[in-house]
C-alpha positions in Angstrom: 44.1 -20.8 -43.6 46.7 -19.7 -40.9 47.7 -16.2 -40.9 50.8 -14.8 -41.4 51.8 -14.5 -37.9 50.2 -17.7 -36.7 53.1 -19.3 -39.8 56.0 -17.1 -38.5 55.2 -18.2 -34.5 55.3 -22.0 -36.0 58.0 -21.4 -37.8 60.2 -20.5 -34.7 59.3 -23.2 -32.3 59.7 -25.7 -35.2 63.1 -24.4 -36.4 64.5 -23.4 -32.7 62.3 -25.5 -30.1 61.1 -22.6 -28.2 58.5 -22.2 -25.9 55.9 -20.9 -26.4 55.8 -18.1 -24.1 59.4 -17.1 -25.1 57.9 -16.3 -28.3 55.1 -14.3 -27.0 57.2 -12.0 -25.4 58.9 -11.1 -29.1 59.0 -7.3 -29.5 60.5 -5.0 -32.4 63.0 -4.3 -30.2 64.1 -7.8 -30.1 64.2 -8.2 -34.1 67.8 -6.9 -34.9 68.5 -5.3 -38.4 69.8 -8.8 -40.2 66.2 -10.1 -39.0 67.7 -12.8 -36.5 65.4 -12.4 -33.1 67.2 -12.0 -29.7 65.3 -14.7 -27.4 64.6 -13.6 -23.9 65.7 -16.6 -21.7 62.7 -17.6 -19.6 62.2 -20.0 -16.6 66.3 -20.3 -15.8 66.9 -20.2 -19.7 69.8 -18.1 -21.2 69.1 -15.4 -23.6 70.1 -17.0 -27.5 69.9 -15.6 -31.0 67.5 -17.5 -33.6 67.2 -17.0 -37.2 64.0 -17.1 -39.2 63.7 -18.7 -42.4 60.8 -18.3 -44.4 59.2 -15.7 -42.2 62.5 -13.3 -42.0 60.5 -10.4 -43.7 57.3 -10.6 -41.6 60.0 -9.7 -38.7 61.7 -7.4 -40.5 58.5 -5.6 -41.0 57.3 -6.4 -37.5 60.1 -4.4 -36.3 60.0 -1.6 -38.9 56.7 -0.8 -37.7 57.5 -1.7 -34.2 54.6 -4.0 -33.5 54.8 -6.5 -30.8 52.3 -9.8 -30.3 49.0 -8.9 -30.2 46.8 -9.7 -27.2 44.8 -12.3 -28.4 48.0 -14.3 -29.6 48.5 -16.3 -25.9 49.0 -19.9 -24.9 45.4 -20.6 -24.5 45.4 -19.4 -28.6 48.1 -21.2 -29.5 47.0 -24.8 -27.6 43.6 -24.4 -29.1 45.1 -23.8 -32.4 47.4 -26.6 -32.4 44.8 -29.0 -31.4 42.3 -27.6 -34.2 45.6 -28.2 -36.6 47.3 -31.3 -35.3 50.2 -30.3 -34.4 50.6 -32.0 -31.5 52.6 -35.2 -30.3 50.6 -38.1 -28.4 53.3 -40.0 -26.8 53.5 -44.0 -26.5 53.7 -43.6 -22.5 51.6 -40.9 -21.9 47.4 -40.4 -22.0 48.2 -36.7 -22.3 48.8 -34.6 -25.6 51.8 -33.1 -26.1 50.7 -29.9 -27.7 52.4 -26.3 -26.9 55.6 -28.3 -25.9 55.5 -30.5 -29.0 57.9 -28.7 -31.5 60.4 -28.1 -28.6 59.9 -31.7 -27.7 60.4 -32.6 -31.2 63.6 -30.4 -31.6 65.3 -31.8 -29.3 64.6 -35.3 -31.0 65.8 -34.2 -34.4 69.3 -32.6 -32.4 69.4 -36.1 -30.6 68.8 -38.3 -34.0 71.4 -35.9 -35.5 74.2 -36.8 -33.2 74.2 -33.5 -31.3 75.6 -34.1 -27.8 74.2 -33.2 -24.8 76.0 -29.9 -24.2 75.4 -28.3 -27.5 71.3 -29.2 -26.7 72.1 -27.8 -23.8 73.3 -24.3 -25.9 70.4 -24.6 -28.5 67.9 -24.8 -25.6 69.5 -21.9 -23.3 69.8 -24.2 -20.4 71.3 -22.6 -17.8 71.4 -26.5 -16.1 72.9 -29.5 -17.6 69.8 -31.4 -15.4 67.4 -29.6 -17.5 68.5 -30.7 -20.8 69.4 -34.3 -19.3 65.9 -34.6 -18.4 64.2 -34.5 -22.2 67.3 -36.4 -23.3 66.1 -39.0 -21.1 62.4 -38.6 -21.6 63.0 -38.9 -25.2 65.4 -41.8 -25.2 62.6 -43.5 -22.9 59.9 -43.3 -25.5 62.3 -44.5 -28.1 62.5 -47.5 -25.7 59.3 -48.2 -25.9 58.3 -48.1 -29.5 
């Protein structure tokens, strides 16, 4: 019962571990003509190219028509949506949810499970700091500790 562009917004923070607020500021002008989507680097963050996968057409259309996120679409949405869902991560270590963060936290998981070194997370994140990306490679290695 998710909409269209409640699935394609997944569908980029699971596939590229974005945040969430780099994906709200999505425009049609951001959506190049091969449908890849040029990602505004936020808080210190470079500026990357991701590619969507099932959702390619809904921004290929998105930027035909020239649409951007509508208003309603924020974090508050999104963190009330992912709760209602589950998708969220409850950490060993933590009595906090992980929610908004949770596919970006789990993205950099997968890239660390699949032998990905700490640069190239570094590059898929658009860290402009090494420290940045050294501190969820530690955080994560930490709760793998203490399962």
């Amino acid at each position: 019962d998710l909409t269209t562009i409640e699935l394609a917004i997944i569908e980029l923070l699971f596939l590229n571990g974005l945040r969430v607020s780099e994906v709200l500021q999505i425009n049609a002008h951001n959506i190049t003509n091969n449908g890849s989507i040029i990602i505004k680097g936020l808080k210190g963050s470079l500026n990357r190219l991701v590619t969507p996968s099932k959702y390619m057409f809904f921004w290929l259309d998105f930027k035909k028509n020239n649409l951007s996120i509508p208003a309603y679409i924020n974090r508050f949405y999104l963190y009330r949506l992912f709760i209602k869902k589950g998708l969220f991560i409850s950490p060993a270590n933590h009595s906090k949810k992980m929610v908004t963060h949770s596919f970006r936290h789990q993205f950099v998981s997968n890239l660390l499970n699949s032998g990905q070194t700490t640069a190239e997370i570094q590059r898929f994140l658009g860290h402009k700091s090494i420290n940045s990306t050294l501190h969820y490679v530690a955080k994560i290695k930490n709760e793998k500790r203490l399962d």
